[in-house]
C-alpha positions in Angstrom: 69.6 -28.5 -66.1 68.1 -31.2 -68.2 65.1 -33.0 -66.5 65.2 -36.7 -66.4 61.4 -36.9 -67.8 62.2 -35.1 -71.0 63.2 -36.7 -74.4 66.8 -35.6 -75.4 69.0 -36.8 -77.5 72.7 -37.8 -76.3 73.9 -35.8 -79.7 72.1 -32.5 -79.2 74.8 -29.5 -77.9 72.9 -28.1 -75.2 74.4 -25.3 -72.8 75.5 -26.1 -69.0 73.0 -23.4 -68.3 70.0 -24.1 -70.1 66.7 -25.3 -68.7 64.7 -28.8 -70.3 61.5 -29.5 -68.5 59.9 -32.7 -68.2 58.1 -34.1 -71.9 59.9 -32.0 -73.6 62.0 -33.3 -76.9 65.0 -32.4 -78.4 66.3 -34.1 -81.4 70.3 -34.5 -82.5 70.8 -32.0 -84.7 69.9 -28.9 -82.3 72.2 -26.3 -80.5 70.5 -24.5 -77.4 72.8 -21.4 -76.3 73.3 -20.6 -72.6 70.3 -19.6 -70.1 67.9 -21.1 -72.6 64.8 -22.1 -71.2 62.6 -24.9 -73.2 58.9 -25.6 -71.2 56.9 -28.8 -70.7 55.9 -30.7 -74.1 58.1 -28.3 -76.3 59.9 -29.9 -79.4 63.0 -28.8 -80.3 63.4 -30.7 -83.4 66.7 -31.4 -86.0 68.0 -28.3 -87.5 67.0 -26.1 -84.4 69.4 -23.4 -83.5 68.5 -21.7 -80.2 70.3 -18.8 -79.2 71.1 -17.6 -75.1 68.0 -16.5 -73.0 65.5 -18.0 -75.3 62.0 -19.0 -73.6 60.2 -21.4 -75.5 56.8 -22.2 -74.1 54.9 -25.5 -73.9 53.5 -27.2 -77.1 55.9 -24.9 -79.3 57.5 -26.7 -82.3 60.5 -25.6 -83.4 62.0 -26.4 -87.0 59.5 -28.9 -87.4 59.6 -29.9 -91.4 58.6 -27.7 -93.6 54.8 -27.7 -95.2 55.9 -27.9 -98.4 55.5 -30.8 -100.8 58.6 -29.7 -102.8 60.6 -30.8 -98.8 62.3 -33.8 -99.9 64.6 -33.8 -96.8 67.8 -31.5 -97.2 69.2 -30.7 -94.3 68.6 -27.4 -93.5 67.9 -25.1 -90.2 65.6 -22.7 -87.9 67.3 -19.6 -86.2 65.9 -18.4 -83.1 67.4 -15.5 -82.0 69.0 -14.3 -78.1 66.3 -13.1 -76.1 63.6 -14.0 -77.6 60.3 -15.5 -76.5 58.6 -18.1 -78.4 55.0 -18.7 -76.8 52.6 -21.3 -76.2 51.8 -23.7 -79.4 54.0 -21.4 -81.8 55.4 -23.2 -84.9 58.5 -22.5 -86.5 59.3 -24.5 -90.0 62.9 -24.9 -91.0 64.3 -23.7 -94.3 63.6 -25.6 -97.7 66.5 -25.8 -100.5 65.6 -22.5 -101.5 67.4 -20.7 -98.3 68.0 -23.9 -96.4 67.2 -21.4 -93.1 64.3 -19.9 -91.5 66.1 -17.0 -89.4 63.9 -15.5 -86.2 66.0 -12.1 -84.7 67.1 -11.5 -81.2 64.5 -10.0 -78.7 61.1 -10.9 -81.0 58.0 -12.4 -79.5 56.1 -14.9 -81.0 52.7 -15.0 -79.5 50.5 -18.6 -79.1 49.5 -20.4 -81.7 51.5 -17.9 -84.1 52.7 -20.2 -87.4 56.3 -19.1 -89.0 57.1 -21.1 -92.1 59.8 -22.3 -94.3 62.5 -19.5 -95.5 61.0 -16.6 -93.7 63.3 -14.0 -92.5 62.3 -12.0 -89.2 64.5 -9.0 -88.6 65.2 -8.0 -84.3 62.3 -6.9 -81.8 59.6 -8.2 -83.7 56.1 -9.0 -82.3 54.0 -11.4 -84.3 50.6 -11.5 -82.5 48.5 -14.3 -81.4 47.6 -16.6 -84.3 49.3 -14.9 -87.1 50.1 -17.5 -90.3 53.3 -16.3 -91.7 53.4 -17.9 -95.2 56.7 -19.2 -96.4 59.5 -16.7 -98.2 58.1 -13.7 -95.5 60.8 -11.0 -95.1 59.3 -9.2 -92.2 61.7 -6.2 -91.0 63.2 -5.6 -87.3 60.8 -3.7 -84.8 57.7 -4.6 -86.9 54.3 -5.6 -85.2 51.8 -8.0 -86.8 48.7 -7.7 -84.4 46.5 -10.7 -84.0 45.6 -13.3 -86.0 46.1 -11.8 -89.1 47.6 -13.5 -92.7 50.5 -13.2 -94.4 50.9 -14.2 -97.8 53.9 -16.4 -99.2 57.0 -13.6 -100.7 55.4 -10.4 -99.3 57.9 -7.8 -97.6 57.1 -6.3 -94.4 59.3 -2.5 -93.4 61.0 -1.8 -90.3 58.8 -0.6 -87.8 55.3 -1.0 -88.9 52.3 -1.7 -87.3 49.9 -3.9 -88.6 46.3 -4.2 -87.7 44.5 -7.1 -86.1 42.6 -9.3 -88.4 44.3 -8.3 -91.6 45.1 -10.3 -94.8 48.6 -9.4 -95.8 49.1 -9.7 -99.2 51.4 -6.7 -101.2 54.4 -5.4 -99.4 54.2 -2.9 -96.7 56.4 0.0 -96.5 58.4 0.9 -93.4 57.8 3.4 -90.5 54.1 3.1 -91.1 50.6 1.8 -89.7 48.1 -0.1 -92.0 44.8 -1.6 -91.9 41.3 -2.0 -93.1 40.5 -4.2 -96.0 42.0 -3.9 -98.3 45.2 -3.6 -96.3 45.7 0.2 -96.3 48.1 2.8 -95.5 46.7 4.6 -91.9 49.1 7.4 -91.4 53.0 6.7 -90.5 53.7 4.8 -86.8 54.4 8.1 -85.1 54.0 6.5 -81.4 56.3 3.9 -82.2 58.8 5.7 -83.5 59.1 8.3 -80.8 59.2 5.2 -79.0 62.4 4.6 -80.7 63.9 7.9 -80.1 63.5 8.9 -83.8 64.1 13.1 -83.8 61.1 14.8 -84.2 62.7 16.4 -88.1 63.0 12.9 -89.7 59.8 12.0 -88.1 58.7 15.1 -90.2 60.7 13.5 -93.2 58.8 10.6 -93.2 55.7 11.7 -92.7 56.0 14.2 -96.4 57.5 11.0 -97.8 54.1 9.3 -97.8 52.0 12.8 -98.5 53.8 12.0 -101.7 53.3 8.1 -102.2 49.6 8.2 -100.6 48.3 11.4 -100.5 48.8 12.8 -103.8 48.1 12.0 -107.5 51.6 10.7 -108.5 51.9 7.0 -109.0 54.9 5.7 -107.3 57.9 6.2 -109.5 57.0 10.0 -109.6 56.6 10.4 -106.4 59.9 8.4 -105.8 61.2 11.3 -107.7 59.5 14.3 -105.9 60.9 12.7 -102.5 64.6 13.1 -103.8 64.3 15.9 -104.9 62.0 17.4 -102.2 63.7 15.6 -99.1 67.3 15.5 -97.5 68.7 12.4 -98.0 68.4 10.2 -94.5 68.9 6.9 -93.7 64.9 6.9 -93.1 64.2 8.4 -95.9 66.6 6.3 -98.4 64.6 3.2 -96.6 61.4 4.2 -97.8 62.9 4.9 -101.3 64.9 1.6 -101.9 61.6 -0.4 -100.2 59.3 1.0 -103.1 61.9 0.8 -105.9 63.0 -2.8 -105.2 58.9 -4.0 -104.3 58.2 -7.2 -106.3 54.4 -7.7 -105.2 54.0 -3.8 -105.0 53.3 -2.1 -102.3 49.5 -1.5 -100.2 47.3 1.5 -101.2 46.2 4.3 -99.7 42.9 4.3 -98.0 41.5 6.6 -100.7 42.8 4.3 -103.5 40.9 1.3 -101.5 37.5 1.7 -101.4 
């Protein structure tokens, strides 16, 4: 259902089933997939691809150009995943010519006034709180949690389910399965809530949790204690996650508490 007060262009593909309200904008080059709904004053703009059951809220700006004075115009895209829910005032800059895509999962939620840019890479079921600045180049993993207006520098890595805290400047890559906070950005213990939330087994909860005794809580630096976790731990697909995050780190990854203050 397309509104007759909103702004769409005749070019745009827009599914029989989708929802425009009134003010709202949507340029040409823009797909919206089927029980889409895009609220009051949104704009959708060109290289937008919206997947089925999206909710995009009012004032969100979606593949609005990037903020990057190397953007000379290529043509290039925004992803938003099925399912997902973009909020209130959210921005979301398309790709650049170095991935010509920024890429948001299925089922993530995008709080207000959150800021996604160029190239960033969001993995499925990912909450990004109110306020957070995603710099451009992010890889940020599925099931992670960025709390409240917290900052997240340009190339940083963020693992599968962690949780982040409110408040905190992101800058080396976070390892997955675990919580972090303080400042400096530290490790806090693995995310043991979240992942019983995910029906992780209690014996590879274990596993990771003697994982980061050795990265965090002992006096190996990381490539040893990379090599007291294969020899020490059962191979899992948890456990070779954690291992293949550390190896391939290019900004290296956050401290321990201990190593922080």
């Amino acid at each position: 259902m397309k509104q007759p007060l909103a702004n769409i262009h005749p070019d745009a593909k827009i599914a029989d089933s989708a929802i425009i309200e009134p003010f709202a904008t949507v340029s040409e080059d823009v797909e919206i997939g089927e029980g889409s709904w895009i609220g009051p004053n949104a704009c959708i703009w060109n290289g937008a691809r919206i997947g089925s059951n999206c909710k995009i809220y009012s004032g969100a700006q979606i593949s609005c150009e990037p903020q990057d004075l190397k953007y000379k115009g290529e043509k290039t895209t925004a992803h938003i995943g099925d399912n997902s829910i973009v909020r209130e005032f959210v921005t979301v800059s398309r790709g650049t010519d170095d991935k010509y895509d920024t890429k948001i999962g299925a089922n993530c939620l995008l709080m207000a006034y959150a800021h996604v840019a160029h190239d960033c890479d969001l993995g499925k079921h990912c909450i990004i709180g109110n306020a957070v600045q995603v710099a451009g180049h992010v890889i940020i993993e599925d099931y992670a949690i960025i709390s409240g207006t917290s900052a997240v520098h340009q190339f940083v890595k963020v693992g599968a389910h962690v949780m982040i805290s409110g408040g905190s400047l992101i800058r080396k890559d976070v390892p997955p399965f675990i919580k972090a906070g303080r400042e400096p950005l530290s490790y806090a213990g693995i995310n043991s809530v979240g992942l019983r939330r995910w029906e992780f087994s209690g014996d590879v909860i274990n596993d990771i949790q003697n994982a980061y005794r050795y990265i965090y809580q002992s006096d190996l630096n990381n490539s040893k204690a990379l090599e007291k976790i294969k020899r020490s731990i059962s191979s899992n697909s948890a456990i070779d996650q954690i291992v293949e995050f550390v190896e391939k780190s290019e900004r290296g990854i956050i401290r321990g508490f201990s190593d922080s203050i």
